[in-house]
BASETI-473535 format. One record per residue: residue in three letters; x, y, z of N, C-alpha, C, O in turn. Coordinates in steps of 0.001 Angstrom, whole numbers, plus 524288, in hexadecimal, padded with zeros to 5 digits. Layout:
! residues N
rest;n_u;n_v;n_w;ca_u;ca_v;ca_w;c_u;c_v;c_w;o_u;o_v;o_w
ALA;X;Y;Z;X;Y;Z;X;Y;Z;X;Y;Z
...
END
This chain:
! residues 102
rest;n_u;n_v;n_w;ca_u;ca_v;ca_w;c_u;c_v;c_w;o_u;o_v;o_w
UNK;D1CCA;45041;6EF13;D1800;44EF7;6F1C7;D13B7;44D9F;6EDE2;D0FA6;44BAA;6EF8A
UNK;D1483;44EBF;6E7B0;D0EDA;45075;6E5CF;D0EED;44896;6E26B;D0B78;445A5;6E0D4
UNK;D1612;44832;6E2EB;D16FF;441CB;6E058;D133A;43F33;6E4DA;D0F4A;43CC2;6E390
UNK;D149E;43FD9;6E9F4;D1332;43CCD;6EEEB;D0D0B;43C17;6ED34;D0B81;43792;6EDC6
UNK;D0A5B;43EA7;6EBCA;D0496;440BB;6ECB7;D029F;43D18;6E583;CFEE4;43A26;6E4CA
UNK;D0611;43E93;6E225;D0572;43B3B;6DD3C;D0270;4380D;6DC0A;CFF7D;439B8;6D8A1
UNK;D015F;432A9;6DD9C;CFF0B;42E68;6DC48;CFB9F;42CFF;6E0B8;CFB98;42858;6E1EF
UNK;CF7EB;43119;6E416;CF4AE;43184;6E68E;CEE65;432EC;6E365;CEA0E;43361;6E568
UNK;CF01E;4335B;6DD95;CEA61;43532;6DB93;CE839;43BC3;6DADC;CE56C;43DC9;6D783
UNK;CEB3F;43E37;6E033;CEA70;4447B;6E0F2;CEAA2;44688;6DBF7;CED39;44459;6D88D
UNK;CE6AC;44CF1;6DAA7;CE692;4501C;6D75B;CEB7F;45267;6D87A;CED24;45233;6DCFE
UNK;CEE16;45492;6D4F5;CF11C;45864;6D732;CF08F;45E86;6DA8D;CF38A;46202;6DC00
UNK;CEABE;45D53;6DAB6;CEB33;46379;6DF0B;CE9DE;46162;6E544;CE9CE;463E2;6E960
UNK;CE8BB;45B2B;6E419;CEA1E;45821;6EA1D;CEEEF;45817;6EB78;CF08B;45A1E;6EF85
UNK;CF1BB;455BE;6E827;CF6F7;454E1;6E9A6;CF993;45B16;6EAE0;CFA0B;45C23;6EF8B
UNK;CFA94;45D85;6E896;CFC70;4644C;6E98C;CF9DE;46600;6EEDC;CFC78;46832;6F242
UNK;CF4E3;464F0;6EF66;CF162;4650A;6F5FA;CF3A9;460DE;6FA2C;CF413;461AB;6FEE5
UNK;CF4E9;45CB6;6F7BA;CF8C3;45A37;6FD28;CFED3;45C85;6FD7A;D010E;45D89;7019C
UNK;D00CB;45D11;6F8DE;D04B3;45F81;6FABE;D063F;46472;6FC46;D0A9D;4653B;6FE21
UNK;D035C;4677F;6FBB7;D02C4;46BFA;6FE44;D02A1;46D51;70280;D0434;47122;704F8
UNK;CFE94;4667B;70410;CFC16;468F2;7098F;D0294;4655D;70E25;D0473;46632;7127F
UNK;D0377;46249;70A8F;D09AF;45F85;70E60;D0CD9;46582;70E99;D0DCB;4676A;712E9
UNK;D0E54;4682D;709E9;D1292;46A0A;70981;D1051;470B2;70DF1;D1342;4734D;710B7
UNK;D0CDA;47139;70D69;D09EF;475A4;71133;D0B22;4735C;71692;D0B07;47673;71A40
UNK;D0BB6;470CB;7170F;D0BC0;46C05;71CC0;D1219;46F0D;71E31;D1355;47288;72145
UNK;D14C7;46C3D;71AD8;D1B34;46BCB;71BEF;D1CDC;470BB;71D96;D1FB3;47237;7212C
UNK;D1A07;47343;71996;D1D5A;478FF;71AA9;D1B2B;47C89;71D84;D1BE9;48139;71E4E
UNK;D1892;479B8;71ECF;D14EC;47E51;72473;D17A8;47C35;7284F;D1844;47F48;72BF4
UNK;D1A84;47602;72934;D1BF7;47587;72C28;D22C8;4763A;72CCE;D2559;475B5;730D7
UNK;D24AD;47792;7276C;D28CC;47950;727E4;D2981;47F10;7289A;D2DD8;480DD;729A0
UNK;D251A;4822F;7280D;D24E5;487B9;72874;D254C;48780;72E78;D294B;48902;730AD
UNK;D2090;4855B;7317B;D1FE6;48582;73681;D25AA;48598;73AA4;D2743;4886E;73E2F
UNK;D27CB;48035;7378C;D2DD2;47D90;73A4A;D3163;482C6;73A4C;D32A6;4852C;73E44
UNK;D3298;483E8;735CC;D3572;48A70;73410;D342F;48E51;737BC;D378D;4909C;73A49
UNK;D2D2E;48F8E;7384B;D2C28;49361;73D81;D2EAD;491D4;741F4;D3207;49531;742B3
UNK;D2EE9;48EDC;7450C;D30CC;48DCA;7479F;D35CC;48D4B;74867;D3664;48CFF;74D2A
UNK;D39EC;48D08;74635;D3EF6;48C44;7475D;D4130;48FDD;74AD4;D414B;49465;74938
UNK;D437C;48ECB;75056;D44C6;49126;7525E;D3FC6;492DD;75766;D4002;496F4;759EA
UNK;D3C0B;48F53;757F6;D37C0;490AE;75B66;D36B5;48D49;75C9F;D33CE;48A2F;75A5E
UNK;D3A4A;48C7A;7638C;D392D;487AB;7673B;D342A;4875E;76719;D31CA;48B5F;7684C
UNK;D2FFF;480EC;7651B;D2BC4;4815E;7673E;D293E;47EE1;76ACA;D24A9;47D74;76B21
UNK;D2EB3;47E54;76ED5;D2D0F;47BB1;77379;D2C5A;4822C;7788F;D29AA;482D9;77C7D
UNK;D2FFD;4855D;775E5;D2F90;48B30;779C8;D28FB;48D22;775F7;D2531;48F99;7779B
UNK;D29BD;48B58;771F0;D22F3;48FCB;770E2;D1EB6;48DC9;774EB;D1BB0;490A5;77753
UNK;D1F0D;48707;7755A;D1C05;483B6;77680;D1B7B;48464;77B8E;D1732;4832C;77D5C
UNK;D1F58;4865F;77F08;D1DE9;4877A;783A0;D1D60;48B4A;78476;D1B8B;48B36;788E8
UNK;D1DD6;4912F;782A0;D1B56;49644;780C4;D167C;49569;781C2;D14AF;49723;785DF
UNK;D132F;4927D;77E25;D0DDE;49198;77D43;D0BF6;48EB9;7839E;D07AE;490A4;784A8
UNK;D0D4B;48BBA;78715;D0B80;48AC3;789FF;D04C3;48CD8;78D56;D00C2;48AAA;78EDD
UNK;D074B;492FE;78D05;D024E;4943F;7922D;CFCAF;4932F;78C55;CF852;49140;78CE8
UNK;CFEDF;49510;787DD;CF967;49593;783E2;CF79E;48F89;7836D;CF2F2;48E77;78316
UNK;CFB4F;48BD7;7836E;CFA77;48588;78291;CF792;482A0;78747;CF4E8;47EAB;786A7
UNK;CF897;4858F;78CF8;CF5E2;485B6;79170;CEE9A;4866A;79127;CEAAC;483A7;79166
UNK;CF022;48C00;7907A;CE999;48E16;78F30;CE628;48BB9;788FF;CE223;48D71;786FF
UNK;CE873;488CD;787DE;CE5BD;4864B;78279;CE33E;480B6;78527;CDED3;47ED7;784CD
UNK;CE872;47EB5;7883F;CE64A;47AB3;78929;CE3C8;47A32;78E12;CE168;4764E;78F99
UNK;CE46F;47E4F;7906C;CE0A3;47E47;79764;CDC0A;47FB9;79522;CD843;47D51;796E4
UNK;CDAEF;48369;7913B;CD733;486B7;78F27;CD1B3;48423;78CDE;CCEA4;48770;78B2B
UNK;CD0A5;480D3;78CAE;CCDB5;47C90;78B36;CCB46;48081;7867F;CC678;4806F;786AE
UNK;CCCFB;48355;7830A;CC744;4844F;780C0;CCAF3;47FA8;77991;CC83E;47D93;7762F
UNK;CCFD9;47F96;779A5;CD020;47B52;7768D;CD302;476DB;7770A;CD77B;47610;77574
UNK;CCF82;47362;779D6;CD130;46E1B;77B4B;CD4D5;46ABC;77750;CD894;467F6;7787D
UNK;CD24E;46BEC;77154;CD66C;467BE;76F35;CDC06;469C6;76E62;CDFCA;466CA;76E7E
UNK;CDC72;46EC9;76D96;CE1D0;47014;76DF8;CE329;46FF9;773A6;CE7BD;47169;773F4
UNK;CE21A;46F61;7764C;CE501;46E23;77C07;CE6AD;4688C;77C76;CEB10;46709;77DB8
UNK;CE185;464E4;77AED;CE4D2;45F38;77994;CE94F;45E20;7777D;CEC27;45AB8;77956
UNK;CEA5D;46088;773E3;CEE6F;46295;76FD4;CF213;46520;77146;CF666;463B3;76FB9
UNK;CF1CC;468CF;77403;CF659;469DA;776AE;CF816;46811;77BA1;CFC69;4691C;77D74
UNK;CF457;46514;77E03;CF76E;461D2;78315;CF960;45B1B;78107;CFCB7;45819;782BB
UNK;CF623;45AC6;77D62;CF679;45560;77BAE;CFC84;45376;7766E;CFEAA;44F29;7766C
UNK;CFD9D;45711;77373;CFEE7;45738;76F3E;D054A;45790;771A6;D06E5;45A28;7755E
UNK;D081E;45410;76E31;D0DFA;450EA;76F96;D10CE;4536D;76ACD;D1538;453C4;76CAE
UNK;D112B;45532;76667;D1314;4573F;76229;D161A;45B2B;7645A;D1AC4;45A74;76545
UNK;D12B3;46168;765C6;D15C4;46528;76950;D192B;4668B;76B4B;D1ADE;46B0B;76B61
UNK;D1B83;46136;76E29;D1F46;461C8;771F4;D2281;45C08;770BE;D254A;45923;77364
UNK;D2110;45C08;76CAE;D243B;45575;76A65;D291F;45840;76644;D2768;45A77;7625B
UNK;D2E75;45832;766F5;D33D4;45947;765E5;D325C;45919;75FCE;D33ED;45CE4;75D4D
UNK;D304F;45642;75DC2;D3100;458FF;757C6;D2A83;458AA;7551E;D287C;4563E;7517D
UNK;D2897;45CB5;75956;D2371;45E3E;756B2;D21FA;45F41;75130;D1E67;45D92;74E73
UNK;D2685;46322;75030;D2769;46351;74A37;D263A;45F3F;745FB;D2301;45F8B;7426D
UNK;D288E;45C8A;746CD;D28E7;45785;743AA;D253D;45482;742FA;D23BA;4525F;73EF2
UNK;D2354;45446;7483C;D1EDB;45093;74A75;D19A0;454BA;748D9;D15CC;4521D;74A20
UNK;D1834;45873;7474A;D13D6;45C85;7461D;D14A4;45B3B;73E09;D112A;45AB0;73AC2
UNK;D1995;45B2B;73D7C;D189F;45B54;738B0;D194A;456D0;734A4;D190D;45753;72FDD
UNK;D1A88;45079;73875;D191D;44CB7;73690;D13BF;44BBE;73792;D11B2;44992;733CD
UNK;D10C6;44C8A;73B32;D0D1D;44C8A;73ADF;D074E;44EE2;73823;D030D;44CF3;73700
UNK;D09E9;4546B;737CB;D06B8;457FF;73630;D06E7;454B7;73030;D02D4;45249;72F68
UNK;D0B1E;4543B;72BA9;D0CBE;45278;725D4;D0AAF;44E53;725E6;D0970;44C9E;72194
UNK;D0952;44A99;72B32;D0767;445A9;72928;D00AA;4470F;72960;CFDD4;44468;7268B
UNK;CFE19;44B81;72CFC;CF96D;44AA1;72C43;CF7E0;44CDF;72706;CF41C;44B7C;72460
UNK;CFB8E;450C5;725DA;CFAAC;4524F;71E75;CFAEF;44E75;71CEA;CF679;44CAC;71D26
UNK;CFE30;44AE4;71ADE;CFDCB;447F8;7179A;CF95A;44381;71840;CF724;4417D;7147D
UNK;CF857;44238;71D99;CF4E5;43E93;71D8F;CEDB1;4409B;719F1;CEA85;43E1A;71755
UNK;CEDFC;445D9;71BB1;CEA9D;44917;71AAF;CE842;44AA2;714C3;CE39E;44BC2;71437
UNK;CEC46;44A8E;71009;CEE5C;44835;70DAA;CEBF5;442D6;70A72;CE829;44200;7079D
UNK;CF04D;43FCA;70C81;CEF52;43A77;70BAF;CE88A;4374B;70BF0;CE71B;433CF;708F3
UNK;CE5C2;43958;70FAB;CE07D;43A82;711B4;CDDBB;43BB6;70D25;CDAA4;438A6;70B17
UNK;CDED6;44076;70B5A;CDC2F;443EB;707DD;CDB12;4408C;70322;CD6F4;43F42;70104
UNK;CE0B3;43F65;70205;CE189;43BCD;6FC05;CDEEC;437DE;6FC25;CDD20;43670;6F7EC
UNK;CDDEE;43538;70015;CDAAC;42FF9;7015B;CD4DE;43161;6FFC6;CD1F2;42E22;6FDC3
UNK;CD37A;4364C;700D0;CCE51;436EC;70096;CCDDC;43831;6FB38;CC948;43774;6F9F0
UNK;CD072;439B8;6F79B;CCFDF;43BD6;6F200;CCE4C;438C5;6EF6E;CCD8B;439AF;6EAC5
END
């Protein structure tokens, strides 16, 4: 990662700060994946129902109710995947952003 980052100009305690912050990424999300093994989270997901009810009847926080009536990830067959291509691309864009501004 630190070759990838190379001929961007970065100090080296930038570059060690982007990769840190990717590799903190991965493995939180491979830690997370690991918690889970073995924990339908389509049975948690409907567990949670009556509390997902009163959040979103509950008006006192509207944008997470948007969010949870609105939001397609959840209940989309490989959430997984789809949370953590997404999530790695807004790091890196984040990132990429940063370096622009240096």
């Amino acid at each position: 990662m630190v070759s990838a980052l190379g001929g961007l100009g970065l100090s080296p305690d930038a570059m060690l700060t982007a990769v840190t912050t990717v590799r903190f990424f991965v493995d939180g999300a491979v830690a997370s994946e690991l918690a889970q093994r073995g924990l339908d989270m389509d049975a948690w997901m409907s567990a949670q129902g009556a509390y997902g009810d009163a959040i979103i009847t509950g008006g006192r926080y509207p944008r997470l109710a948007r969010v949870m009536v609105e939001a397609e990830g959840p209940h989309a067959r490989d959430r997984a995947e789809r949370c953590f291509h997404d999530g790695l691309e807004h790091v890196l864009d984040g990132i990429a952003h940063r370096i622009r501004l240096s």
